[in-house]
Structure formats: C-alpha cells, structure tokens
C-alpha positions, 0 to 999 in steps of 0.5 A: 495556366487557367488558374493564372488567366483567371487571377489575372482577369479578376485584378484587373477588374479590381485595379479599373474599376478603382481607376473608374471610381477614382476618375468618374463616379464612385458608383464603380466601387459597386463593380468592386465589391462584386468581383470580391464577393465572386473571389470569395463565393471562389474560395468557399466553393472552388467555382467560378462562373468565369472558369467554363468561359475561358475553357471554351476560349481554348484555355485549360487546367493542365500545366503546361511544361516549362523550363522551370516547373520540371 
C-alpha cells in the first residue's frame, strides 16, 4: 500500500508540474527534474525522503488482504 501511495504521489507531481510548465512558465520543468532525480537516488538507495511522512500519516508497508492477492 505505501509503495502504491508514494508512486501515486510521485506521478502526479510529474504529471502537474508538466501542466504548470505548459500553462505558466517552463521554470516548472525544474520541479520535474527534481522529482526524477529523487526516483532515481529511490532506486539506488531504496529511500525516499517521503516514506517516513506518509508513515506518520498512518500509511504502513504491510499488504494489505484482498480478494485478489490470497
């Protein structure tokens, strides 16, 4: 579940500061090339500096049970 949250959270931020690069200023590109350099440092180091914020928002590493992962 964290895992999905925190993909979720790093494509949206892809996906708008495109839409604000697009509509605004291209300065938003900036915001960009910081989020894949974090995706990157990510893979290399398996941490991410958002991963202890969404813990103390409640979110945890465990699976949770459904249906279709028994």
């Amino acid at each position: 579940m964290l895992e999905r949250v925190l993909r979720g959270i790093a494509g949206a931020m892809v996906l708008i500061s495109l839409a604000l690069a697009y509509g605004h200023s291209p300065k938003w590109l900036i915001l960009t090339g910081v989020m894949g350099l974090n995706l990157l440092q990510s893979a290399l180091t398996n941490w991410c500096p958002m991963m202890p914020i969404l813990r103390k928002m409640g979110l945890n590493g465990q699976k949770q049970k459904t249906s279709y992962n028994e």
